[in-house]
N, C-alpha and C positions, 0 to 999 in steps of 0.2 A: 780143220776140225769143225763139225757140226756140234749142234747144241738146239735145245728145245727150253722155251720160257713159254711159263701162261700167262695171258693177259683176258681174264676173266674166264670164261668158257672158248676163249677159242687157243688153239696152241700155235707157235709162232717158233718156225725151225730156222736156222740164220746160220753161216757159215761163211768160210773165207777159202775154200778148196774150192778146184774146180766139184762139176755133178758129172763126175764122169763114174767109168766103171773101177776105177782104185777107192769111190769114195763111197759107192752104191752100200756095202755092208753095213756102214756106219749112219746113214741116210736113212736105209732101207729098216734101222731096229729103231729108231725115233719115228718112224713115220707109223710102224706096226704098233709102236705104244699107245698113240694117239687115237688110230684106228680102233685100239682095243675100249676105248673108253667109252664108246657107247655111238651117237652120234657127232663123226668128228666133223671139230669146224677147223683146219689147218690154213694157216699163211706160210707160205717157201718165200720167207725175206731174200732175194737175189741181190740185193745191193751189195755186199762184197766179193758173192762167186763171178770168177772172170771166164767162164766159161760152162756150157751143157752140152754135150758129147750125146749121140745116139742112145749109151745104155741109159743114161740121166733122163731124155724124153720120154724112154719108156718107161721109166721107173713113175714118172709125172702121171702118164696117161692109165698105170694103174692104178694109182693111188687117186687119181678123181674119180675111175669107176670103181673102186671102195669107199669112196665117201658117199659118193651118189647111191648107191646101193643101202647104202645105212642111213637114208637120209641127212647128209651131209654136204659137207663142201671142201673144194679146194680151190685156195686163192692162192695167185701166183705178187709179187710187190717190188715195186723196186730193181728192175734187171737193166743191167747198161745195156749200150746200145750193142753188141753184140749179141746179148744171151736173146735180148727183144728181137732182133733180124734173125736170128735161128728158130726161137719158139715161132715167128709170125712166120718166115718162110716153110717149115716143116708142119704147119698147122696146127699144133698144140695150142699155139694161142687163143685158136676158134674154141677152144675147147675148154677153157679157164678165164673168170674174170685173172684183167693184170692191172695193177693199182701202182700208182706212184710211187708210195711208200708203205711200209708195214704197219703205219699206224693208218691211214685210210683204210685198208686191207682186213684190219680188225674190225674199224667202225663198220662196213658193209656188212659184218653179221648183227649189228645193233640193229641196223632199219629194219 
């Protein structure tokens, strides 16, 4: 189950399900809210998901060019060493700051 907390202006999605395509619907209406709020600053806290499956990359790769678009971001925080070797070998990585944790992840839109 996914979930979305704010920690000031930026939103912060965190989950314990794989990012695959069973979990995309529930993913995809949290990510579309945040979107809607004007320009989003999103963190995808990866520390609990144990896995990102093809539909999940792409769900990623639209949603940094809907943030970037609206002048925005998306930070990627916290991903074990598998979800890291799939974003970094599939490129996505290149494509997202990825932060240790979701609190570094926040503070990067402070600076």
């Amino acid at each position: 189950m996914f979930k979305c907390a704010k920690q000031g202006v930026v939103n912060v999605i965190s989950g314990d399900d794989p990012l695959n395509a069973d979990s995309l619907s529930d993913v995809t209406r949290l990510l579309d809210e945040c979107i809607a709020e004007g320009q989003p600053r999103i963190v995808i806290d990866l520390q609990s998901i144990p896995l990102i499956d093809s539909a999940g990359l792409e769900l990623l790769l639209d949603v940094y060019d809907q943030c970037a678009r609206r002048g925005g971001a998306l930070c990627l925080a916290g991903p074990n060493d598998l979800c890291h070797d799939i974003l970094r070998i599939t490129g996505v990585a290149e494509r997202s700051e990825i932060y240790e944790d979701a609190l570094s992840a926040v503070g990067s839109f402070i600076q």
